[in-house]
LOLUM-402997 format. One line per field, with one value per residue: chain; x, y, z of N, C-alpha, C in turn. Coordinates in nm, 2 decimals, decimal comma, padded with zeros to 4 digits. Example, Ala and Ser with C-alpha at 12.3 -4.5 7.8 and 13.67 -1.06 7.14 Angstrom:
// LOLUM-402997
unit <- A A $
n_X <- 01,32 01,28 $
n_Y <- -00,57 -00,22 $
n_Z <- 00,78 00,71 $
ca_X <- 01,23 01,37 $
ca_Y <- -00,45 -00,11 $
ca_Z <- 00,78 00,71 $
c_X <- 01,32 01,29 $
c_Y <- -00,33 00,00 $
c_Z <- 00,78 00,79 $
//
This chain:
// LOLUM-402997
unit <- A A A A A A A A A A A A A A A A A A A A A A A A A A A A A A A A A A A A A A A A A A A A A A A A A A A A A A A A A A A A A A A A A A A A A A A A A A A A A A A A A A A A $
n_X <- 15,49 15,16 14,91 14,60 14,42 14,08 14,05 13,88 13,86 13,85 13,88 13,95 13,92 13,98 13,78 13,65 13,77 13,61 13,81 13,86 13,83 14,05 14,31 14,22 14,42 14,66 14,68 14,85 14,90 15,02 15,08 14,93 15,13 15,21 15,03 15,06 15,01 14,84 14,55 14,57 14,36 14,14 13,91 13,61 13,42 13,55 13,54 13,68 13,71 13,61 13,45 13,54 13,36 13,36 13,55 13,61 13,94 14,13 14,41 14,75 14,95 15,30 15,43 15,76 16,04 16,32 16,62 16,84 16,82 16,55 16,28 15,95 15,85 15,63 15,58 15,34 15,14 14,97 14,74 14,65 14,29 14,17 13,93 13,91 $
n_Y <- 04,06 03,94 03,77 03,65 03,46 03,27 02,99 02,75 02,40 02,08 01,77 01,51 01,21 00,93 00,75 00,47 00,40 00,30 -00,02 00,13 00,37 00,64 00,84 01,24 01,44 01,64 01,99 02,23 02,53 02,88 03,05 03,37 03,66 03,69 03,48 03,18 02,93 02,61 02,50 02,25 02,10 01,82 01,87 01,98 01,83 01,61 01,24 01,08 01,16 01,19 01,46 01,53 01,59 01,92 02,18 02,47 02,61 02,77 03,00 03,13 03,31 03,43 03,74 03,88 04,07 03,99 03,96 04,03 04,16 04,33 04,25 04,11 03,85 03,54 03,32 03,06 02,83 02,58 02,68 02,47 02,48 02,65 02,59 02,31 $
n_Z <- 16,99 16,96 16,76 16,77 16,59 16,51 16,36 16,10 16,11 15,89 15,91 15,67 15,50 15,35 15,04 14,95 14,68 14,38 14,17 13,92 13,91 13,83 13,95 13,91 13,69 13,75 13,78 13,70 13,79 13,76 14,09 14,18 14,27 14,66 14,76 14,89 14,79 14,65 14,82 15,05 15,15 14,96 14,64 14,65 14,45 14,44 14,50 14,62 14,85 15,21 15,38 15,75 16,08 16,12 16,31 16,56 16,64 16,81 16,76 16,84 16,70 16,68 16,60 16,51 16,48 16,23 16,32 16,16 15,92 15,99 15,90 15,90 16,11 16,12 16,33 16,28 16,60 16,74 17,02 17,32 17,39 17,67 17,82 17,74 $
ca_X <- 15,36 15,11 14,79 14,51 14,26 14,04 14,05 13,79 13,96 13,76 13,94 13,91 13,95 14,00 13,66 13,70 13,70 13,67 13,97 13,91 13,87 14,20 14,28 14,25 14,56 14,71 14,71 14,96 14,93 15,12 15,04 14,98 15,22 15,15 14,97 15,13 14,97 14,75 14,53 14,59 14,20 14,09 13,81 13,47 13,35 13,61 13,48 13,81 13,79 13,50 13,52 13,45 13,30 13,45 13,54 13,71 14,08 14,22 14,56 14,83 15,08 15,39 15,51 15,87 16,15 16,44 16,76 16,94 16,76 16,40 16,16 15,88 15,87 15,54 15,54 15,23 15,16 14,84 14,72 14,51 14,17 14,21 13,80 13,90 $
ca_Y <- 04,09 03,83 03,79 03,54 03,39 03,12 02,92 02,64 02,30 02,04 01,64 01,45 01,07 00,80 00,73 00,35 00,45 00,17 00,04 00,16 00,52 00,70 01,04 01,33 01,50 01,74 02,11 02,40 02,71 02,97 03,14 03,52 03,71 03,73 03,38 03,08 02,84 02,57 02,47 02,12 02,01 01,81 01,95 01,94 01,73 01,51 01,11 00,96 01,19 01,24 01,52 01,48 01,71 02,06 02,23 02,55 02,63 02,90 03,01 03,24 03,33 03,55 03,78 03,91 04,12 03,94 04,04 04,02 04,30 04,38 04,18 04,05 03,70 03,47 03,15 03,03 02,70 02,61 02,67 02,42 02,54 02,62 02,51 02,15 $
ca_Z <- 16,96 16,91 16,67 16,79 16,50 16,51 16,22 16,09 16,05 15,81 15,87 15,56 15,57 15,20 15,05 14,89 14,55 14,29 14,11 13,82 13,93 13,81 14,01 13,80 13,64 13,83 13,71 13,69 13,79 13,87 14,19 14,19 14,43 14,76 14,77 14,98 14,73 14,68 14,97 15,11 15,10 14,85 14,59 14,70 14,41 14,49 14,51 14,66 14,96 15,27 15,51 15,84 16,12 16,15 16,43 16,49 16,67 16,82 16,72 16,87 16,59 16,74 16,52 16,55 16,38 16,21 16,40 16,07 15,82 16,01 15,82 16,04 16,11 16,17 16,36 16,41 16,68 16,80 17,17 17,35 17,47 17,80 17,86 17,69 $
c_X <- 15,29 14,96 14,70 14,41 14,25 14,02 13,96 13,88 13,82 13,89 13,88 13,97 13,90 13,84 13,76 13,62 13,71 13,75 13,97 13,86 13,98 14,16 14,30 14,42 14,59 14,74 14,75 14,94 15,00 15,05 15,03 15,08 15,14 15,05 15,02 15,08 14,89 14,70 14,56 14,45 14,19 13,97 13,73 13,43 13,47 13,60 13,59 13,76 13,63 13,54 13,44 13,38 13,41 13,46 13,64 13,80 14,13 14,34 14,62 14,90 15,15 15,42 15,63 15,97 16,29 16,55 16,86 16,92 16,59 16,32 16,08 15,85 15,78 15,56 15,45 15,24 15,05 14,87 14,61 14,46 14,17 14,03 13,79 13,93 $
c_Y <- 03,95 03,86 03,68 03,54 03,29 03,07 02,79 02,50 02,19 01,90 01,63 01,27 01,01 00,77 00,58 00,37 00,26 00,15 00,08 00,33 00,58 00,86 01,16 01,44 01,64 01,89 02,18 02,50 02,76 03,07 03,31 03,56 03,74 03,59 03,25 02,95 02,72 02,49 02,29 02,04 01,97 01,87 01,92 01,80 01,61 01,38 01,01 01,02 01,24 01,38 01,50 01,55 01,87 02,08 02,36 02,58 02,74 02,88 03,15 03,26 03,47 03,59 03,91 03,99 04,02 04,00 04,13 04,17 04,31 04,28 04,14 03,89 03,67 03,34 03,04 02,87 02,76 02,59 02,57 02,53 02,55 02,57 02,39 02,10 $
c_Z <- 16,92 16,81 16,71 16,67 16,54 16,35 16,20 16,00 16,06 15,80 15,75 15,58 15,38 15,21 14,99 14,78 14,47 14,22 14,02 13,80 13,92 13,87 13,90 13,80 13,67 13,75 13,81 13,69 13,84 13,93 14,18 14,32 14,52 14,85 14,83 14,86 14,74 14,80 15,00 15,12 15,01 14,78 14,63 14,62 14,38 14,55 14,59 14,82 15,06 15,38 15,62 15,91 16,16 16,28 16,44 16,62 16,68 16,83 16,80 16,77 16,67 16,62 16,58 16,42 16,37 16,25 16,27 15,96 15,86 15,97 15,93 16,02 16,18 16,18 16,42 16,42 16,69 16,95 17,16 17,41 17,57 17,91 17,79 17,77 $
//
């Protein structure tokens, strides 16, 4: 079985902070269940970091039963565009 979404992907690229900008101090949370954890973008009001233009990506993700005890198993890859 497969699942197609498109997803919006947002580069980001080093701003040139000055040196005596220190990055701010990393906070702890604990994730509620169910949650994969924190995202990989930096924050918006974020001075170190620009983003650049979006654009959005379609994805196939297969999903599959584990041979071993059922579970379902997602591996998602991206497809190229087949009009790129």
């Amino acid at each position: 079985m497969f699942v197609e979404v498109i997803v919006r992907i947002t580069p980001y690229a080093r701003a040139c902070p000055s040196p005596d900008q220190s990055p701010p101090e990393p906070v702890e949370a604990a994730d509620p269940p169910g949650l994969l954890g924190p995202s990989s973008a930096p924050p918006l009001a974020d001075p170190r970091w620009v983003a650049g233009g979006s654009s959005w990506v379609r994805m196939t993700v297969p999903i599959t039963r584990d041979h071993d005890d059922g579970r379902l198993v997602v591996d998602p890859h991206l497809v190229p565009d087949p009009s790129a």
